[in-house]
C-alpha positions as CSV (number, residue, x, y, z in Angstrom):
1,X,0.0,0.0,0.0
2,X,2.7,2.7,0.7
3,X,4.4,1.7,-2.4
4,X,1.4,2.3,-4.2
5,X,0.9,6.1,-2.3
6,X,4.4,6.4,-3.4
7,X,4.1,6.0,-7.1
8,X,0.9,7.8,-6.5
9,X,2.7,11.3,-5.5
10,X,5.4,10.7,-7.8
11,X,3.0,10.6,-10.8
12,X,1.5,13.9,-9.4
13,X,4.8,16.0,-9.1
14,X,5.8,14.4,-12.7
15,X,2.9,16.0,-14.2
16,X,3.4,18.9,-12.7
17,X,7.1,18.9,-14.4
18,X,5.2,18.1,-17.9
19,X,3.8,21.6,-17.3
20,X,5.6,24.2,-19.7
21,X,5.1,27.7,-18.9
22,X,6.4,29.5,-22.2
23,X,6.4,33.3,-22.1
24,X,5.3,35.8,-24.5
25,X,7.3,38.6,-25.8
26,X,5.3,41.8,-26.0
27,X,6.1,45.0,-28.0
28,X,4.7,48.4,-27.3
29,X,3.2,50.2,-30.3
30,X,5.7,53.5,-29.4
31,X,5.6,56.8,-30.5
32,X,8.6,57.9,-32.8
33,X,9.7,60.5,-30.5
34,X,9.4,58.5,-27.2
35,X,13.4,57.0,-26.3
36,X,13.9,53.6,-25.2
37,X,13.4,53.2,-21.8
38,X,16.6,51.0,-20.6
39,X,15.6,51.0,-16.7
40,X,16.6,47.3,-15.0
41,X,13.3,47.1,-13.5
42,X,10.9,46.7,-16.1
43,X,7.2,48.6,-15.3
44,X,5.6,46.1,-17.7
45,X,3.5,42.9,-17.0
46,X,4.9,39.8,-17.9
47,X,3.0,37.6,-19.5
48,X,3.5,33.8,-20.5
49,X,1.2,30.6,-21.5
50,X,0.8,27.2,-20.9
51,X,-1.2,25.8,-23.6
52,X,-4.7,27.6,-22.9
53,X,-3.5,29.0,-19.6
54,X,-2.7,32.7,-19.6
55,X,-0.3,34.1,-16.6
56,X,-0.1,37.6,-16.2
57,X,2.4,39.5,-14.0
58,X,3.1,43.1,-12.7
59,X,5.5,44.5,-10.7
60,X,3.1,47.5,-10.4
61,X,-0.4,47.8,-9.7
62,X,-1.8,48.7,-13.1
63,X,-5.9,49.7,-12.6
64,X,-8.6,49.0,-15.9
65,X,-6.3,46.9,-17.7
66,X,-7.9,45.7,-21.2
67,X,-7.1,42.3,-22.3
68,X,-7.7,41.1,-25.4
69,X,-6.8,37.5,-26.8
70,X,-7.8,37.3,-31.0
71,X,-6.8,34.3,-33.3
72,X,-5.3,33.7,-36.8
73,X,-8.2,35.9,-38.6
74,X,-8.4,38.7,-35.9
75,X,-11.7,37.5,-34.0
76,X,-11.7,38.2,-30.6
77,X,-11.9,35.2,-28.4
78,X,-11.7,36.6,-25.1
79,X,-11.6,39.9,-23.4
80,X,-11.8,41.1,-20.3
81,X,-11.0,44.0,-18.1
82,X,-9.7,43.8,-14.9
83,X,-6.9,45.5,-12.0
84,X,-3.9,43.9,-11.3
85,X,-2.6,44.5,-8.1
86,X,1.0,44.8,-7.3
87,X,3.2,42.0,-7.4
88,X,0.6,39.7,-8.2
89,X,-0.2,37.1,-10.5
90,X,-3.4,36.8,-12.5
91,X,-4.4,33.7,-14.7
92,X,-7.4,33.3,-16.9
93,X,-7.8,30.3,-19.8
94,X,-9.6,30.5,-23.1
95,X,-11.7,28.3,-25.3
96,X,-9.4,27.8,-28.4
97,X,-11.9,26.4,-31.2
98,X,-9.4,24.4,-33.1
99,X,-6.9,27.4,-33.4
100,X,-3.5,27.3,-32.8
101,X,-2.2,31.0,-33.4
102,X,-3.0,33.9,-31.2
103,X,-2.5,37.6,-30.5
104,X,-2.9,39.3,-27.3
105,X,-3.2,42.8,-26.2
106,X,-2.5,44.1,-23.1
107,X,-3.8,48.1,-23.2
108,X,-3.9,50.3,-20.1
109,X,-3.6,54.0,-19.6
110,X,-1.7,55.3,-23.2
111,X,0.1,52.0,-22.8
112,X,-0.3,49.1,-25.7
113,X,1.4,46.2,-25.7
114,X,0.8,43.2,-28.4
115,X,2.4,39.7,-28.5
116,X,1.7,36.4,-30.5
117,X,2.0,32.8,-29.5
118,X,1.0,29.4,-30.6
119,X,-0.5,26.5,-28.8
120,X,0.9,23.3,-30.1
């Protein structure tokens, strides 16, 4: 019986390893005349993905946050708006019909940010 428990929890903590947390580069739409801000400390979110999963990440509070997921042909297939609070994660996940290419937009404040990923 314990060596049953045993491979039990060991099945559990190797699907948690199968888990691949793959983050998304975003880009701002900038201005021509805005210079490139080279601070260490970066005062955008973070986002990455894990299949369907969506992580997002801030070292700041940001408040009315739109997010925006669209596929291949530009329809939207989630959005939401929310506040994320400082130094906290937020994770949502999405019905993908089939689709395997996505964009998403992160816009808050004057602040647009866009990055595409794929779900294999």
């Amino acid at each position: 019986m314990k060596r049953l428990f045993f491979i039990l929890i060991s099945f559990i903590f190797y699907m948690n390893c199968l888990a691949q947390e793959i983050i998304i580069l975003l880009y701002r739409d900038a201005p021509k005349d805005q210079t490139i801000d080279d601070r260490s400390l970066s005062m955008e979110p973070t986002v990455s993905h894990d299949r369907n999963v969506i992580y997002i990440h801030s070292d700041i509070a940001i408040e009315n946050m739109q997010i925006t997921i669209r596929d291949k042909y530009k329809d939207i297939i989630y959005t939401n708006q929310l506040t994320i609070l400082q130094s906290q994660n937020y994770s949502f996940s999405f019905n993908s019909p089939g689709e395997k290419e996505f964009t998403i937009e992160l816009s808050y404040k004057d602040i647009n940010l866009q990055g595409h990923f794929t779900i294999d």
